[in-house]
C-alpha positions in Angstrom: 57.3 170.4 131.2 60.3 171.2 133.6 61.0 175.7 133.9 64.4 174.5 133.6 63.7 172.6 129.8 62.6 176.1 128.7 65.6 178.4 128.2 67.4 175.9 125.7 64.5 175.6 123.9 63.9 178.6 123.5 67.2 179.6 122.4 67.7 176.4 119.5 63.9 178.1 118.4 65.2 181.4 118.0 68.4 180.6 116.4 67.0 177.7 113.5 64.4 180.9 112.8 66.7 183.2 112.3 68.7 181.3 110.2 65.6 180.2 108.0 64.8 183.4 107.5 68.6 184.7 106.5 69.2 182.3 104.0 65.6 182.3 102.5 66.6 185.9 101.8 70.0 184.8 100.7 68.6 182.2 98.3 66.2 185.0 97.0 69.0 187.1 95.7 71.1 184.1 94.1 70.8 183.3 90.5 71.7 179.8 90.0 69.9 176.6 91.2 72.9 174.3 92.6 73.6 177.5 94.3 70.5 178.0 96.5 70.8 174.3 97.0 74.2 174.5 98.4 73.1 177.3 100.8 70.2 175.7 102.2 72.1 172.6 103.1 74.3 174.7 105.2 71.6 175.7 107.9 69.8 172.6 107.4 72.7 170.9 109.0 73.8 173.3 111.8 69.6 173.2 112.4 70.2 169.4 112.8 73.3 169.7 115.0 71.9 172.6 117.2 68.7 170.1 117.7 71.4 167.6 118.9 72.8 169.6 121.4 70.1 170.5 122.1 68.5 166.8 123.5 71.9 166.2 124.8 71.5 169.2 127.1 68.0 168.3 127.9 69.7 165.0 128.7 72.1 166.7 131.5 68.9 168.5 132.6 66.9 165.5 133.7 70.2 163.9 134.9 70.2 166.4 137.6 73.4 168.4 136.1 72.1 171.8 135.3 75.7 173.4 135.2 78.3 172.6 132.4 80.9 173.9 134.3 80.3 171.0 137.0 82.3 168.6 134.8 85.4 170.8 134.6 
């Protein structure tokens, strides 16, 4: 694995477990059913889109573009 692969990753881990974590606790303290649902569909799609960007950057990275500002 590439140094450079490590950062992002690191970053999409840390954010998709914090997020469990907070709305585990958040479901924990609501009452009604359809209401835990609804808040754990919420970080189960930002998890999805923050793995997404995540492969896109890991895309850029192996495409030899390791600054985002280089398309601007």
């Amino acid at each position: 694995m590439n140094k450079r692969y490590i950062p992002p990753i690191i970053v999409t881990s840390l954010l998709i477990i914090y997020m469990a974590v907070y709305f585990i606790f958040i479901a924990s303290l609501l009452p009604h059913l359809w209401l835990k649902v609804f808040f754990t569909i919420i970080p189960v799609i930002f998890s999805m889109v923050l793995i997404y960007v995540l492969l896109q950057r890991i895309k850029e990275i192996k495409g030899g573009e390791e600054n985002d500002l280089g398309k601007y």
